[in-house]
C-alpha positions as CSV (number, residue, x, y, z in Angstrom):
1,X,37.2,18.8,-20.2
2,X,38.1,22.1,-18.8
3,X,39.0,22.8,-15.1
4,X,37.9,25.5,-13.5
5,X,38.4,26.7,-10.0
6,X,35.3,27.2,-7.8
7,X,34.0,30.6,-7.5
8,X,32.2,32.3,-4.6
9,X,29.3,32.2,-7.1
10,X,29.3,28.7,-7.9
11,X,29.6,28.1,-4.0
12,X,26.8,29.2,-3.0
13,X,24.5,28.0,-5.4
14,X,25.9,24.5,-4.2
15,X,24.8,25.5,-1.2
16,X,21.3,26.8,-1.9
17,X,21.0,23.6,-4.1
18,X,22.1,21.5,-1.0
19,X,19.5,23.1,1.2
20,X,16.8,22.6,-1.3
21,X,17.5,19.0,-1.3
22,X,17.1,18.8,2.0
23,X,13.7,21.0,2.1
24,X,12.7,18.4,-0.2
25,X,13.5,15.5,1.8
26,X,12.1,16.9,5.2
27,X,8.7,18.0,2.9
28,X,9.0,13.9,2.0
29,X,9.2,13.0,5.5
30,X,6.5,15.1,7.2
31,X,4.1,14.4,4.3
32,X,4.8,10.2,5.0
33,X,5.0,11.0,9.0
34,X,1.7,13.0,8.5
35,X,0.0,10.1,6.3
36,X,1.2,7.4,8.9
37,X,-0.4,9.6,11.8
38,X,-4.0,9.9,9.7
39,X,-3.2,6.0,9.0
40,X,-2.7,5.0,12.8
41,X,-5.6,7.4,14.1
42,X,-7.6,5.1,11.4
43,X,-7.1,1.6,13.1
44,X,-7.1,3.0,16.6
45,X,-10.8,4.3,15.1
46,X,-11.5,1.0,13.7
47,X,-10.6,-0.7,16.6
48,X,-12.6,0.8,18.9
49,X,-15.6,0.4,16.2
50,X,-14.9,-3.2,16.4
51,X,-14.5,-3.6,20.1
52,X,-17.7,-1.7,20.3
53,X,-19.3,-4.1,18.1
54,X,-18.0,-7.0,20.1
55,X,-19.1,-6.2,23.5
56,X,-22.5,-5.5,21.9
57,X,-22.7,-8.7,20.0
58,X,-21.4,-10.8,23.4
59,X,-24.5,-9.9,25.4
60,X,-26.8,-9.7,22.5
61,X,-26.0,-13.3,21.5
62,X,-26.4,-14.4,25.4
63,X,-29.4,-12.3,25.6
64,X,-31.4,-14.3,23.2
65,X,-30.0,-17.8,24.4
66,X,-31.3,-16.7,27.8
67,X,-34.8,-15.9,25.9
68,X,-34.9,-19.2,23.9
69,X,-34.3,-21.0,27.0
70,X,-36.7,-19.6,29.6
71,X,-39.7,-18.0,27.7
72,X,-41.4,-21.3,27.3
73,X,-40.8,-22.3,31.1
74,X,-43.4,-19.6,32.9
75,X,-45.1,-20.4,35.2
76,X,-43.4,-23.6,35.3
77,X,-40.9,-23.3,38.5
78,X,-42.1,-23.4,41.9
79,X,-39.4,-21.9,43.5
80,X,-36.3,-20.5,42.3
81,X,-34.4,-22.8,43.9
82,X,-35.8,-25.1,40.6
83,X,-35.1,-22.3,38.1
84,X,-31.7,-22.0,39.2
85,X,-30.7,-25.8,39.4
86,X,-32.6,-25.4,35.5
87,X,-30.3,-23.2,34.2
88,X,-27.2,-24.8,36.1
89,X,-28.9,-28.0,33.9
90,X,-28.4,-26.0,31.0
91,X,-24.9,-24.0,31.1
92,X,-21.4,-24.8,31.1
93,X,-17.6,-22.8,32.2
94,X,-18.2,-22.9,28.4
95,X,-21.0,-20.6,28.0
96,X,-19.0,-17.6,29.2
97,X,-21.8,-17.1,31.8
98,X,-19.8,-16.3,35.3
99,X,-23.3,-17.1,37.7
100,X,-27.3,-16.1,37.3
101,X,-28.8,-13.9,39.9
102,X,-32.1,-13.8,40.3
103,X,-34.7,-11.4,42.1
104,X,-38.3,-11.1,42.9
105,X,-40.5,-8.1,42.3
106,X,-41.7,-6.6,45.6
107,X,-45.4,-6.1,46.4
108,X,-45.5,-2.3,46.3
109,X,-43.3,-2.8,42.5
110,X,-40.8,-0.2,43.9
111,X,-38.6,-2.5,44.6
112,X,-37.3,-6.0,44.3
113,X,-35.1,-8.6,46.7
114,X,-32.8,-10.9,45.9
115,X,-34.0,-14.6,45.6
116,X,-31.0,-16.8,44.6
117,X,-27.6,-17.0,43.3
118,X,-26.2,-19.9,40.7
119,X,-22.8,-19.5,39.9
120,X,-21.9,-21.3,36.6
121,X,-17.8,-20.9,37.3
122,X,-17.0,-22.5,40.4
123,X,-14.3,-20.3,42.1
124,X,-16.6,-17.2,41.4
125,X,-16.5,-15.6,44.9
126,X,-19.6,-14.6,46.6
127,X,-18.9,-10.8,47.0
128,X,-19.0,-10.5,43.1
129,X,-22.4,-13.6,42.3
130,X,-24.1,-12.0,45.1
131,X,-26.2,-8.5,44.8
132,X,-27.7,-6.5,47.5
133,X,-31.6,-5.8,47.3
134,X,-31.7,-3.0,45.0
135,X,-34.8,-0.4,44.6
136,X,-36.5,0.6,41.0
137,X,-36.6,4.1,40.5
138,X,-38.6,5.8,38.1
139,X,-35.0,7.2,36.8
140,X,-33.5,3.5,35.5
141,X,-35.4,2.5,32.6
142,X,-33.1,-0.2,32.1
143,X,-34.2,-2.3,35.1
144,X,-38.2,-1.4,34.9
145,X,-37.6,-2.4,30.7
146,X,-35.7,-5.6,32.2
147,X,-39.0,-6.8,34.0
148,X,-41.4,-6.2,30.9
149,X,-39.4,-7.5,28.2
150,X,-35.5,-9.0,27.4
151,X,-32.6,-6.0,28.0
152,X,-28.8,-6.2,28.0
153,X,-26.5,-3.8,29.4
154,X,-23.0,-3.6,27.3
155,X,-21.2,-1.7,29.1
156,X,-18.5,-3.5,31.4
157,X,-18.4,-4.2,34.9
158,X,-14.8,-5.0,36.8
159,X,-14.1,-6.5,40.1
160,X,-10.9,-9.0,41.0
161,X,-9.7,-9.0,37.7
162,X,-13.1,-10.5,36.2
163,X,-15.4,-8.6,33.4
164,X,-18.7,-9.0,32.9
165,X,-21.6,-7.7,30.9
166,X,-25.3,-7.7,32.2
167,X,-28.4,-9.4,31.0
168,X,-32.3,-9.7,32.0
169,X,-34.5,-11.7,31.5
170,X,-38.3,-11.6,33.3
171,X,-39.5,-14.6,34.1
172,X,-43.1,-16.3,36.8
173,X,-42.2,-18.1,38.9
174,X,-45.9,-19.7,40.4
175,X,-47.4,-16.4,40.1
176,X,-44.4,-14.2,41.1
177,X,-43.0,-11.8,38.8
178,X,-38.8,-12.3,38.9
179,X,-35.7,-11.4,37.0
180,X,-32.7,-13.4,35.6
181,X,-29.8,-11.6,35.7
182,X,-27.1,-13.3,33.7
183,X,-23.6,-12.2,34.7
184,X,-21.8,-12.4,30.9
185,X,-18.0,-13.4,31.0
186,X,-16.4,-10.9,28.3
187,X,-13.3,-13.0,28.4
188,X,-13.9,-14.1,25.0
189,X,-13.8,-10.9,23.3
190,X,-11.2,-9.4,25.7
191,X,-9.0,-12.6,23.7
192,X,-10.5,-11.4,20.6
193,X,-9.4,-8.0,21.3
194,X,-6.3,-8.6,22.5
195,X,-5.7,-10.7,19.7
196,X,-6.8,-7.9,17.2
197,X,-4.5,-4.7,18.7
198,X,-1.4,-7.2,18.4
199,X,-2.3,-7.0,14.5
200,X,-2.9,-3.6,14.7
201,X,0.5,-3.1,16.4
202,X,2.2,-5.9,13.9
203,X,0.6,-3.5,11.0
204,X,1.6,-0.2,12.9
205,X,5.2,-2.0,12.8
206,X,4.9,-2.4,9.4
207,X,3.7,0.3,8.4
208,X,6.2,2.1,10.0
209,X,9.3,0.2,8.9
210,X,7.2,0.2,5.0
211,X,7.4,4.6,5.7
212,X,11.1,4.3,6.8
213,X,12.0,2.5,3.5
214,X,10.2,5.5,1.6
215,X,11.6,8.1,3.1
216,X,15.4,6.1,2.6
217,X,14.6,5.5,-0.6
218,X,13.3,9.1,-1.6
219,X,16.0,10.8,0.1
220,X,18.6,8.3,-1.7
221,X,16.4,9.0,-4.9
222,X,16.5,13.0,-4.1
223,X,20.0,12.6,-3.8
224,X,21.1,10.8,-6.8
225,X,18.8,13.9,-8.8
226,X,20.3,16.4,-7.0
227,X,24.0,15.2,-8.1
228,X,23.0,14.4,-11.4
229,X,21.1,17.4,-12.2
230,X,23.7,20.1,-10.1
231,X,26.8,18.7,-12.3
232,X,24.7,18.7,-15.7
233,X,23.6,22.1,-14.3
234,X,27.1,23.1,-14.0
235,X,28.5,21.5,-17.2
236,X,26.0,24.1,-18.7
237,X,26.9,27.0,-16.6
238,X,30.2,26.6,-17.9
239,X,30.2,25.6,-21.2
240,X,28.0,29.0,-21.6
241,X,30.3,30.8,-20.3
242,X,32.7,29.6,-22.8
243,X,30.7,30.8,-25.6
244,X,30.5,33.9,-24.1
245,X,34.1,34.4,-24.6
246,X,34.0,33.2,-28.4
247,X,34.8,29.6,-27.8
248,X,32.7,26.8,-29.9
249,X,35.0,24.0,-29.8
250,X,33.4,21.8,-26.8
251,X,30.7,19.3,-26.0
252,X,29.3,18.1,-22.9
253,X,29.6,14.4,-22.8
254,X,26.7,11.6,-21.9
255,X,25.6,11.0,-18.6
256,X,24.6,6.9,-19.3
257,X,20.7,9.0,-18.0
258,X,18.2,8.7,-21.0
259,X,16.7,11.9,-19.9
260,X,19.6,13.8,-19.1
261,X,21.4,12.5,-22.1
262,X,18.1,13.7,-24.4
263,X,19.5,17.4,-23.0
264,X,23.0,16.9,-23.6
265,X,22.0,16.1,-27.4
266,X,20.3,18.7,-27.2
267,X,22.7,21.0,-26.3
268,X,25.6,19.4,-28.2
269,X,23.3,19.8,-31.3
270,X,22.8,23.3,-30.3
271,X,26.7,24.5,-29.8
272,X,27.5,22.3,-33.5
273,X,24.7,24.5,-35.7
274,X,26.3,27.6,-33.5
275,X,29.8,26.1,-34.7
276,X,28.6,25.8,-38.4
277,X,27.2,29.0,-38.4
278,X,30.1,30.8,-37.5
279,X,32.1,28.5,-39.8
280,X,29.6,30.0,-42.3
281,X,30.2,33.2,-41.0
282,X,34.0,33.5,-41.4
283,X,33.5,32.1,-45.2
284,X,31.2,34.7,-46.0
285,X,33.4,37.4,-44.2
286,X,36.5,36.0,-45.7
287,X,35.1,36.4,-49.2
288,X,33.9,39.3,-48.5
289,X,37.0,41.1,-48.0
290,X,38.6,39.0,-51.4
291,X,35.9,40.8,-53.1
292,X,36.5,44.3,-51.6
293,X,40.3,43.7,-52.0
294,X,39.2,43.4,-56.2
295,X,36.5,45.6,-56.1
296,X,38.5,47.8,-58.9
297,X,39.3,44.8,-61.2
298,X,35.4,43.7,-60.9
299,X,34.3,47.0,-61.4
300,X,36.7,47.7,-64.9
301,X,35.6,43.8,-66.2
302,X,32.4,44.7,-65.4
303,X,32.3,48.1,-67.8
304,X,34.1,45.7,-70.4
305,X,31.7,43.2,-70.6
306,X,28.7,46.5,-70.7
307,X,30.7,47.8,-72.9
308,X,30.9,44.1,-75.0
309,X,26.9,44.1,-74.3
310,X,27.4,41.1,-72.2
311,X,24.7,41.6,-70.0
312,X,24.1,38.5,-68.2
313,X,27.7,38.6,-67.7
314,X,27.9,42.6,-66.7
315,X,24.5,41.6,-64.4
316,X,27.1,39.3,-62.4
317,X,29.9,41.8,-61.8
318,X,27.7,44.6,-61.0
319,X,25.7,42.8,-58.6
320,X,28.6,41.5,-56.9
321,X,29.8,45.7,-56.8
322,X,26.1,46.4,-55.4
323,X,26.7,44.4,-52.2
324,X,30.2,45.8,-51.3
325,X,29.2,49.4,-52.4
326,X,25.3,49.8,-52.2
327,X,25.6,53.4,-52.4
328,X,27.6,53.8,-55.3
329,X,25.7,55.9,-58.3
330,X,27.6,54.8,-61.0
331,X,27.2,50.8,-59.7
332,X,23.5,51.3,-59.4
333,X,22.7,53.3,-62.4
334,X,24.6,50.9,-64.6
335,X,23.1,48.2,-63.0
336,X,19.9,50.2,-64.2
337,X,20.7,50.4,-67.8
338,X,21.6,46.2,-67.8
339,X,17.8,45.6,-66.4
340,X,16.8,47.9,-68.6
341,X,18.7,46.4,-71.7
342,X,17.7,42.7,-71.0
343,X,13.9,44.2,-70.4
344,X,13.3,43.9,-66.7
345,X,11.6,46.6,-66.3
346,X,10.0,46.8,-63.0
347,X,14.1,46.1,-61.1
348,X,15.6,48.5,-64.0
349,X,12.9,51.1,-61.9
350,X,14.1,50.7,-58.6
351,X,17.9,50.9,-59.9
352,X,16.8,54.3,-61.5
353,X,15.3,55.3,-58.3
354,X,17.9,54.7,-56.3
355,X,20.3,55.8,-58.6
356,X,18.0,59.1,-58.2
357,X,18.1,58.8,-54.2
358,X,21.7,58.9,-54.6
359,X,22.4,61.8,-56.8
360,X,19.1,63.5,-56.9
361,X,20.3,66.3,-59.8
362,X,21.8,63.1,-62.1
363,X,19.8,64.5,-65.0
364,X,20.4,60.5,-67.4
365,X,18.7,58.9,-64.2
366,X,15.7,61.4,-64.0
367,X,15.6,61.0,-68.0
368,X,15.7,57.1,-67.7
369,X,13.6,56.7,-64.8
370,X,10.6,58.3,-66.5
371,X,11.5,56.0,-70.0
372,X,11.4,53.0,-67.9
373,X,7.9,54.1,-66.1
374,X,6.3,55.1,-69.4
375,X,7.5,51.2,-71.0
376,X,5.9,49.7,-67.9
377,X,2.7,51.5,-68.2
378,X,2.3,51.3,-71.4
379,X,2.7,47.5,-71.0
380,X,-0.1,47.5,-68.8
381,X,-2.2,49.5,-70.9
382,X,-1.8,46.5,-73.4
């Protein structure tokens, strides 16, 4: 490996990679902090859906017991001392009725008093069982509805710790027009609702410790990245660097990551084709220079063997002399002549060209030039 002390560079790109991990892991946390708000908001919004529903339900249910019971019975009671000793006949603690109150429609039918009061719980006290006389107005619907047909009222009324929801429920008495109104105990669903929001808390809890383990486990995660990836980052900073100065001779060895170790064969297979390149390089280079050391001796076996009417063999020297001296006329214009000889016609051509390029006034490469052409056409013509 080789060992490098830190620059200023490489410092502060540690540090700017440092403070993008932790960008990262705060953009984590808000975005699970964010979605456990929405989630919480959610069941606090369900919740109060349900308790809705509940309340509704309670007096609903107790509405149309009240119905069942009593529709049947008009006319039936003399006195509402016998209604109320009826529906104490009929109710329990149980029932989660608190007491029935029950009032008579006045004469005039702006009005109405209060008849008699029959507590279903025992220590009900009579400040809550007991209402004043109250008036019908033209502006509460609710009670004036309550003496033509079966109402409820959900919403909740409080005094000494005790809940209740309202029903009505008209009912003759002989030939009086009266009310039931059922005091209904919301006990039950203050249990149910009780019982409820301690899930909701157990599953705020949860969710809670279920965002905490995220948010550990993404910035351990983030971490383990960020180390992996900075020191691969910087095995390749280096190792460039390196080759920048000429030297092929190192490989960056496996980090045990399949991904990161797909880019480390990568680049390993990179820096050996760069290494056999270069090895290919110096070869050619090396050779090279043998052959331009002996360019003289090639040159006077190459006029022997032109000379011998060798000329596959002459074609070998002389095309070795065109590469190290491409702008020699007498290499070029020989090489002519051996095209021409062996009847390649069309490369003899370019020789005698360039040959002509080279020395335009050579008169023997105008003269063969113009031979060759005329062959060549004339072949064409045939």
């Amino acid at each position: 490996m080789f060992k490098k002390e830190t620059s200023n560079e490489e410092k502060e790109k540690g540090v700017l990679s440092k403070k993008l991990l932790i960008f990262i892991t705060l953009g984590y946390v808000i975005l699970i902090a964010l979605s456990s708000v929405v989630i919480n908001a959610a069941l606090k919004v369900s919740i109060e859906q349900s308790k809705s529903l509940l309340y509704r339900e309670n007096v609903a249910v107790q509405s149309k017991i009240l119905k069942n019971l009593v529709q049947t019975k008009n006319g039936e009671f003399q006195n509402s001392k016998e209604l109320g000793n009826f529906l104490k006949s009929k109710y329990s603690q149980k029932d989660n009725i608190l007491a029935f109150l029950i009032y008579e429609k006045s004469d005039n039918e702006k009005g109405a008093k209060f008849l008699e009061r029959v507590k279903i719980v025992k220590f009900l006290r009579k400040k809550i069982s007991q209402s004043p006389t109250f008036t019908i107005k033209k502006d509460n619907p609710l009670i004036q509805r309550a003496f033509a047909g079966t109402v409820f009222n959900a919403d909740i009324e409080v005094s000494e710790n005790l809940r209740w929801q309202n029903i009505y429920q008209p009912i003759k008495i002989g030939e009086k027009t009266c009310l039931i109104r059922g005091l209904v105990s919301t006990v039950t669903i203050d249990n149910k609702i009780e019982e409820l929001a301690g899930k909701n808390k157990s599953y705020r809890n949860i969710l809670f410790i279920i965002a905490l383990l995220i948010v550990v486990g993404i910035i351990y995660s983030t971490y383990l990245f960020h180390e992996k990836y900075s020191e691969l980052l910087k095995k390749l900073s280096r190792h460039f660097e390196l080759f920048s100065r000429g030297e092929y001779n190192a490989q960056i060895d496996h980090t045990g990551e399949k991904d990161f170790d797909s880019m480390v064969n990568s680049f390993n297979a990179f820096v050996t084709s760069i290494m056999n390149q270069k090895k290919i390089s110096n070869e050619r280079d090396s050779y090279l220079e043998y052959l331009d050391r002996n360019s003289e001796e090639i040159f006077s076996q190459g006029i022997s063997l032109f000379k011998e009417e060798a000329w596959e063999e002459a074609l070998e020297k002389f095309k070795i002399l065109e590469i190290l001296r491409p702008e020699n006329h007498t290499v070029i214009f020989n090489l002519g002549v051996i095209y021409t000889k062996t009847k390649k016609y069309p490369e003899a051509l370019k020789m005698f060209k360039r040959a002509k390029k080279i020395k335009p006034r050579h008169k023997l490469s105008t003269q063969y030039r113009d031979r060759v052409a005329k062959i060549i056409k004339d072949n064409e013509v045939k």
